[in-house]
C-alpha positions as CSV (number, residue, x, y, z in Angstrom):
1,X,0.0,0.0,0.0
2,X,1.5,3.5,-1.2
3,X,-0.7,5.8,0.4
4,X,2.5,8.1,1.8
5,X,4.1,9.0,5.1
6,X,1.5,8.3,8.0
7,X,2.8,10.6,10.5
8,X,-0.3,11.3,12.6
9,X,-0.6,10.0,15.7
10,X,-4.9,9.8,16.1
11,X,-7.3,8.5,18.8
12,X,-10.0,6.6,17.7
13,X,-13.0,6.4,20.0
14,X,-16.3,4.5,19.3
15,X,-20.2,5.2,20.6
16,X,-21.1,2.7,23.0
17,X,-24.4,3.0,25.6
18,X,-24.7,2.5,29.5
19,X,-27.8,3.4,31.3
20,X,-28.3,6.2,33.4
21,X,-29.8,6.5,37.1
22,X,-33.4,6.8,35.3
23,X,-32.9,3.5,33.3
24,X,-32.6,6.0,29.7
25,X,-29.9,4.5,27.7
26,X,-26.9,7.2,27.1
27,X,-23.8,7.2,24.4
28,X,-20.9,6.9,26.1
29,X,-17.5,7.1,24.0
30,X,-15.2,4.4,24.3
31,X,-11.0,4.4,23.0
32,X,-10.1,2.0,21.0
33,X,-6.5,2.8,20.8
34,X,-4.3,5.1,18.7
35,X,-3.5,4.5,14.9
36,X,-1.5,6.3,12.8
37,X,-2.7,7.8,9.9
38,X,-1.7,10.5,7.0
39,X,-3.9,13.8,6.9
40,X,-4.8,16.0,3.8
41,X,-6.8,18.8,4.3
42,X,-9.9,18.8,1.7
43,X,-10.9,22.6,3.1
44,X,-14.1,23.8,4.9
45,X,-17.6,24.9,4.5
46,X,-20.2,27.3,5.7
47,X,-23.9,26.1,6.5
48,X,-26.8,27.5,8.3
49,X,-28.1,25.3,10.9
50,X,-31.3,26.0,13.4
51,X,-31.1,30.0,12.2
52,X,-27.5,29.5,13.0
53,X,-23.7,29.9,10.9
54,X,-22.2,27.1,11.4
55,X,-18.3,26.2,9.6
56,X,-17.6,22.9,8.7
57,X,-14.0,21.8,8.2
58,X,-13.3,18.6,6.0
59,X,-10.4,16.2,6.6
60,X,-9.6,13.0,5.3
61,X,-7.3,10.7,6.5
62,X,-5.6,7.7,5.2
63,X,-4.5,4.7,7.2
64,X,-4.1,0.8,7.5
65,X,-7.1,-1.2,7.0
66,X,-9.0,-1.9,9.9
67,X,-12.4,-3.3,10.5
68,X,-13.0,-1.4,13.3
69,X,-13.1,1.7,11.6
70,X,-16.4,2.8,10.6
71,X,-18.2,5.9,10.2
72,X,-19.3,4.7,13.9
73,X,-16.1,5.7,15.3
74,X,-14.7,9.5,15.5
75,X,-11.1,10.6,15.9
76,X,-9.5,13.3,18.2
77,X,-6.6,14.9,16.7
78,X,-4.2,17.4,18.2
79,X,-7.3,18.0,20.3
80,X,-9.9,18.2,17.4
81,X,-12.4,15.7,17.2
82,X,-13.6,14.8,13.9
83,X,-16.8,12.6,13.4
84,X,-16.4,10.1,10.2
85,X,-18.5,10.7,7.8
86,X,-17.3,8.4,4.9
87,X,-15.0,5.4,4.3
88,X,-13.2,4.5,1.2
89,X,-11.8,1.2,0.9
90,X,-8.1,1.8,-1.1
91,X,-7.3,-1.4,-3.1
92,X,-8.4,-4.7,-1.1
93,X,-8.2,-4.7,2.0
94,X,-4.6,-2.9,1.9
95,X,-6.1,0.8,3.1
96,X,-8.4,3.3,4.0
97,X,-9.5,6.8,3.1
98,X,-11.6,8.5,6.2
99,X,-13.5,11.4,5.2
100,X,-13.7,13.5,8.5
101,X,-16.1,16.5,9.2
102,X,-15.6,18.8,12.4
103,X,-17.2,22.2,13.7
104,X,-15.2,25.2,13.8
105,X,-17.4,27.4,16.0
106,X,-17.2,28.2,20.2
107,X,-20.7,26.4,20.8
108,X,-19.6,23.1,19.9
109,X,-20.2,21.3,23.4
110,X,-18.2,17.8,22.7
């Protein structure tokens, strides 16, 4: 696999329930482990959401095949966390292209 010089090192965390005090079930997110992985930026967007401007930046990020990475899964990088929104299978089973989607705004509550 030629996919260049992986020399990101990401978390990858996955959504996982527990029940609350009430008996409600509640996402919790779970590590999986760190992986390292190539980034190219793919640049940003601007949408309005609930009367609101919201900026969207795109990443994508190439790595190892893995079956545990899904667009269930999001990654923290350099303190960023980015929630997966595609992923690209590169040749078989050799890599993977993530396409990654984060807000750029002060009111994101993560």
């Amino acid at each position: 696999m030629n996919i260049g010089k992986m020399d990101r090192l990401v978390e990858v965390q996955t959504s996982t329930s527990t029940p609350d005090s009430f008996g409600q079930s509640v996402p919790v997110w779970t590590t999986l482990g760190k992986r390292w992985m190539q980034r190219e930026e793919a640049g940003g967007a601007e949408s309005v959401q609930a009367g609101e401007l919201v900026a969207i930046n795109k990443v994508y990020y190439l790595t190892r095949w893995e079956p545990a990475l899904t667009a269930r899964v999001r990654l923290i990088d350099n303190g960023q966390t980015y929630d997966i929104s595609h992923v690209a299978e590169i040749g078989r089973r050799a890599g993977l292209k993530l396409t990654a989607l984060t807000r750029n705004d002060a009111a994101d509550a993560r």
